[in-house]
C-alpha angles and dihedrals in degrees: 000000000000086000093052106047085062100041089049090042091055081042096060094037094055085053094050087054097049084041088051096053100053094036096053082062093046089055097040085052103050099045084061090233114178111233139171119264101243089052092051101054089047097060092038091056088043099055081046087061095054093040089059094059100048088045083053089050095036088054086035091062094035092062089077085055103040115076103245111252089058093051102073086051089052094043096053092041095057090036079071107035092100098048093035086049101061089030091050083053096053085046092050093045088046086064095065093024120044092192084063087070105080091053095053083059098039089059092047104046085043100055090045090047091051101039085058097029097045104007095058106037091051091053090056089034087052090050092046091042084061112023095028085227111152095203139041120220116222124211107246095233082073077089091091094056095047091053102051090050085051086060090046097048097045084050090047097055084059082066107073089042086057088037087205132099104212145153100276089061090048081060104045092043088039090056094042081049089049094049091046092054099043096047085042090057096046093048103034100065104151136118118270107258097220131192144175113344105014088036083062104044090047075058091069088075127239095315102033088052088049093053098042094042090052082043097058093045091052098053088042102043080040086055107037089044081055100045111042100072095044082037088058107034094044093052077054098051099045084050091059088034104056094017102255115159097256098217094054087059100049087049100049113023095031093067087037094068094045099027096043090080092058094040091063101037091055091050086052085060098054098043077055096056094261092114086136093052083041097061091023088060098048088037082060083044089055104056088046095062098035090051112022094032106052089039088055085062113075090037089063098039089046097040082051100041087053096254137067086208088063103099119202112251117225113211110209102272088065091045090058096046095046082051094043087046098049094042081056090051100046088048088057104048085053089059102044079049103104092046085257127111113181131189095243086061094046091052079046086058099041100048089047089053097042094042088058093072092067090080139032086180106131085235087056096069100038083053085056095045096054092046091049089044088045088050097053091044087052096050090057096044099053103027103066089193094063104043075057095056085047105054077045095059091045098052095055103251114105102156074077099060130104086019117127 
């Protein structure tokens, strides 16, 4: 019981903290209170971040009440309601104003470049930081992740040659998404690992964990419904304030409000031992938003513009960062590819994220496409294990993949 009273106190405090930060929004919000629109956009994203963790403990509890092959649907929808939340709001506003667009995509191409340029390297760096283990070793069922992302990422190079978003891409990502979640759920039957807060709060019994679980999404849905329009327009409005490009700050701050709770919970995996959940978590992550995301897109543009038929247009400087983006994803999967993931190739992540920001220039990022594309073709030509993994991977059978 010594062990326990700690372990509950750092608990609590951790959910007061998460409370406090989207209450203190709710409440800003509604006094009514003026305020500048830096300041705005900083609270709002602040009350966001809190709202993420308490959606993850919240999903995390109601595993033990959800049948389980509803649970993985549940659990990835709820892994992207922050980020579809403000995205879904530049898309709807780009309906009705086209100049919203690029926003709706800038979002977008900058939380899947993040979650792979930053989200992936800190989990191997944080294993390494405490183990001094140069390498993570993924679970091989991980497979059925990287194959659906395969299907994703070929789709999404078609994107940039149609230069639209429309609803016949939501149909095509939405399905791939579909069939994810329903051969996850067959193949994933295990009990949730919980810890901390949502350890603590499975511990209330069957009714304690209900009401806390139902709790926790209220505050947070309350809180995310609040600040994504205030979050959005007021990144918007400090842009123009201070003259920051706006759509840098879309692409870059905007994830980081929503994505930066995952982020550290997967790191505290890793720094647990847990490296395999860790990656296994933002790999999940992965296929959601480059699936269920995008194909949100295009729903929400056409419902607000009137029609349905009406596709978003994407000017060129959205066709280069949803090429930039997929050449980043299918480099990726080639390297997951062999169930491995070293520090050397997560320092190799993180400096090709971090060098792209030298340069906004249209060639840039082209430069940066064709680099991520000769990398992953290099990876298949000289590792003959993962050119095995691949064709794996191709052929539909990734239970196969990442086998010698």
């Amino acid at each position: 019981m010594s062990g326990a009273a700690p372990h509950t106190g750092r608990a609590a405090v951790t959910l007061g903290i998460a409370l406090a930060l989207s209450a203190q929004w709710i409440a800003l919000r509604l006094s009514g209170a003026e305020l500048a629109p830096h300041v705005e956009a900083l609270l709002a994203g602040t009350g966001i971040f809190g709202a993420a963790f308490l959606l993850s403990w919240g999903a995390e509890v109601a595993q033990f009440d959800i049948p389980q092959a509803l649970a993985l649907v549940f659990l990835a929808l709820v892994a992207v309601l922050p980020e579809y939340t403000v995205d879904i709001y530049f898309a709807w506003q780009a309906g009705k104003d086209p100049t919203y667009t690029a926003f709706a995509t800038a979002n977008m191409t900058g939380a899947n470049r993040l979650l792979i340029g930053v989200g992936w390297p800190a989990v191997v760096v944080a294993v390494w930081a405490t183990t001094r283990r140069r390498a993570i070793a993924i679970a091989a069922d991980h497979g059925i992740e990287l194959f659906y992302l395969l299907l994703a990422t070929v789709y999404s190079l078609v994107l940039p040659f149609k230069a639209t978003l429309s609803v016949w891409d939501a149909g095509v990502l939405l399905a791939i998404f579909g069939f994810y979640a329903v051969t996850a759920a067959r193949a994933h039957v295990v009990e949730p690992e919980l810890e901390g807060v949502s350890e603590v709060l499975a511990d209330l019994g069957v009714a304690g964990r209900r009401i806390a679980a139902i709790a926790l999404f209220a505050v947070a849905g309350v809180t995310i419904m609040m600040a994504a329009e205030p979050f959005a327009e007021g990144l918007l409005a400090t842009g123009r304030r201070f003259g920051i490009e706006e759509f840098l700050l879309v692409q870059w701050l905007a994830p980081l409000a929503s994505e930066s709770p995952e982020f550290i919970v997967a790191i505290l995996f890793a720094v647990r031992g847990k490296a395999g959940a860790a990656m296994g978590t933002l790999i999940s992550s992965k296929v959601n938003q480059w699936t269920l995301l995008i194909g949100m897109l295009p729903l929400a543009y056409g419902t607000s513009s009137g029609s349905l038929a009406n596709p978003m247009h994407l000017d060129s400087r959205q066709v280069e960062e949803i090429l930039l983006t997929a050449a980043q994803s299918l480099f990726a999967i080639v390297v997951l590819a062999d169930f491995r993931f070293s520090l050397l190739e997560g320092i190799v992540f993180f400096v090709l994220f971090a060098t792209q920001m030298i340069s906004t220039s249209p060639e840039f990022r082209y430069y940066y496409s064709f680099l991520y594309l000769v990398l992953a073709i290099g990876f298949v030509t000289t590792r003959p294990r993962v050119r095995r993994s691949m064709w794996a991977l191709l052929r539909g059978a990734p239970e196969e993949a990442g086998k010698d």
